[in-house]
Each structure stands twice: as structure tokens, then as C-alpha cells.
N, C-alpha and C positions, 0 to 999 in steps of 0.2 A: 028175507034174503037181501043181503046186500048188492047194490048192483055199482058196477065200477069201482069196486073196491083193489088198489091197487099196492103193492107193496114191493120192496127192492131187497133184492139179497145178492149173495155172492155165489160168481157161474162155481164155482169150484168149494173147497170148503177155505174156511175166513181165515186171514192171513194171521200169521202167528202175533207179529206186533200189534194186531188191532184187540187179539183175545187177551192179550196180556192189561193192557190200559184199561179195559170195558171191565175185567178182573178188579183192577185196582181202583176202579171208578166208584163196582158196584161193593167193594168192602172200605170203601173207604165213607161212601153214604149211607149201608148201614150202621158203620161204628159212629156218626152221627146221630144215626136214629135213633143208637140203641143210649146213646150220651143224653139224647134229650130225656128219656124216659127215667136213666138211671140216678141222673143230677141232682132234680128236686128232691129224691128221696136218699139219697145220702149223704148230702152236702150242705153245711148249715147255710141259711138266709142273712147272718150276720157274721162281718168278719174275724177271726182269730188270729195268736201267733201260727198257726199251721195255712189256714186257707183266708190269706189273701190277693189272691185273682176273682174278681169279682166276673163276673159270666153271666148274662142274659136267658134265663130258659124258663119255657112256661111262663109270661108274664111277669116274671118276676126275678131281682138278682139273687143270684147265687155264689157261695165265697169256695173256690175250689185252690187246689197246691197252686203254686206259678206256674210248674213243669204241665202237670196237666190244663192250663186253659191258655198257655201256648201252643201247646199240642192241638187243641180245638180250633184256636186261631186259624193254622197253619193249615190245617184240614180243610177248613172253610174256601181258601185260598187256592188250594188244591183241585178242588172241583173246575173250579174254570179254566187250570189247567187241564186237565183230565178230557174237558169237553172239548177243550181247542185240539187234544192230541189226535184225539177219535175223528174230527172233522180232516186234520190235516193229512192221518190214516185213510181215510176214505176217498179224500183228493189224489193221495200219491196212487192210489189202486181205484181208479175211476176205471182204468179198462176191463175189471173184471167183475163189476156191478152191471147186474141186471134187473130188468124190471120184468116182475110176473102179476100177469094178469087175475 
């Protein structure tokens, strides 16, 4: 049994802008997840006229279109927005966070 174990939620149910961001946080770090897995295996390791945006994954580069490893860029980039949103969500609605014991 855990003792002091304490955790914060919302007195009421969670405000619509903070459901919507935490949504596009958590699809936007799976479509990462699911990039890192699918990359090495569909995407050649050397570049051609089709895939030259070179992309870092698995240890090793990989040559994908330009429109997709912009896309990746930008998504990378995204999360720290994402994570600033949810902070700045959760400051504007500090009055309606409580802590349960």
C-alpha cells in the first residue's frame, strides 16, 4: 500500500479547452510513435529523386518526401507547444483544481 500518495484533479469535470489540447498532445505523440516504428521500414536509408529529406530514426538516417519530414519537424516542435498550453490551461483554472488525498 502506498502511503501519502497524493494526486490533483478537477473539483467539477475538465474544462473543455484543456480536453481538447491534452487530445491533440496525446495524437499528435502517438502519430510520432507510430513514425518512428513505420520509417525504417518503409523508407529507404539512402537518398533518391523521391526521398530526399533525410530524418534521424532508429539510430540511423532515413530519406523520406520533404512534405512528410516537415511534417515530422513541425510536430516535434508542437509538443512543447502543446505542453506550454496545458500548463497555461491549468494556471487560468487553478481555482477549480483540487488535491485528493
Amino acid at each position: 500500500m502506498l502511503v501519502g500518495r497524493r494526486r490533483w484533479q478537477f473539483k467539477d469535470k475538465a474544462p473543455l479547452p484543456f480536453k481538447v489540447v491534452l487530445a491533440a498532445f496525446a495524437a499528435n505523440v502517438a502519430a510520432q510513435i507510430g513514425s518512428s516504428y513505420a520509417i525504417p521500414h518503409w523508407f529507404p536509408s539512402a537518398p533518391d529523386a523521391l526521398h530526399s529529406y533525410g530524418v534521424f530514426k532508429a539510430g540511423a538516417t532515413y530519406f523520406v518526401q520533404p512534405w512528410l519530414g516537415k511534417c515530422l519537424d513541425y510536430a516535434a516542435r508542437a509538443n512543447y507547444v502543446f505542453f506550454a498550453l496545458l500548463l497555461l490551461i491549468l494556471w487560468f483554472y487553478w481555482q477549480q483544481i483540487e488535491r485528493v488525498d
